[in-house]
C-alpha positions, 0 to 999 in steps of 0.5 A: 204731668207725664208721671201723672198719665203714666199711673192713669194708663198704668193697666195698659203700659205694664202689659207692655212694658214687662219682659227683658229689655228690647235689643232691636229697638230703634227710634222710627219704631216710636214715629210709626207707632204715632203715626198709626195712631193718628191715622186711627183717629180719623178712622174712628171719627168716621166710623163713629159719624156714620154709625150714628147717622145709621141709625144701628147700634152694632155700627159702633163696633169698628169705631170702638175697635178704631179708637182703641187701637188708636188711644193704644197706639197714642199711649205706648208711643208717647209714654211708653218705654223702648220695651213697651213700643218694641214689643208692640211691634213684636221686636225681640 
C-alpha cells in the first residue's frame, strides 16, 4: 500500500527527496511536520466553509493554499524519506 502511494505522489516526494542525504536529520523534524499538517487541515476546512458561504470565488484562494500545504505536509512526513522531511525544512 505505502509503495503504491508512493508512485501516486511521486512528482512531489522526488522533488524532495534528491540532493545528498541529510546529516542533521532527526525524528521530531518527522512529528512536527505531521503536526503542521494537521493543523492545516482544519485551516483549509474552514476557509473552505466560509468561502462558499460568501458566496466569492476568489475566497477559495487561502483554502486552496491551505490545503496544499497540508496534503504536502502529510505526504512528506508519512511517506517521505529522512532526505525529503529534512529538506523541507531546510536542514543541510
Amino acid at each position: 500500500m505505502k509503495e503504491q502511494l508512493r508512485s501516486i505522489f511521486a512528482p512531489v516526494l522526488a522533488y524532495f527527496e534528491k540532493g545528498e542525504p541529510a546529516a542533521s536529520y532527526r525524528p521530531s523534524h518527522r512529528k512536527v511536520l505531521l503536526a503542521l499538517g494537521l493543523l492545516f487541515l482544519p485551516l483549509c476546512a474552514v476557509s473552505t466553509y466560509l468561502a462558499f458561504t460568501s458566496g466569492q470565488l476568489a475566497s477559495l484562494i487561502p483554502a486552496v493554499i491551505f490545503g496544499l500545504v497540508s496534503l504536502v505536509s502529510l505526504v512528506v512526513a508519512t511517506l517521505g524519506n529522512d532526505t525529503a522531511v529534512a529538506r523541507i525544512w531546510g536542514l543541510k
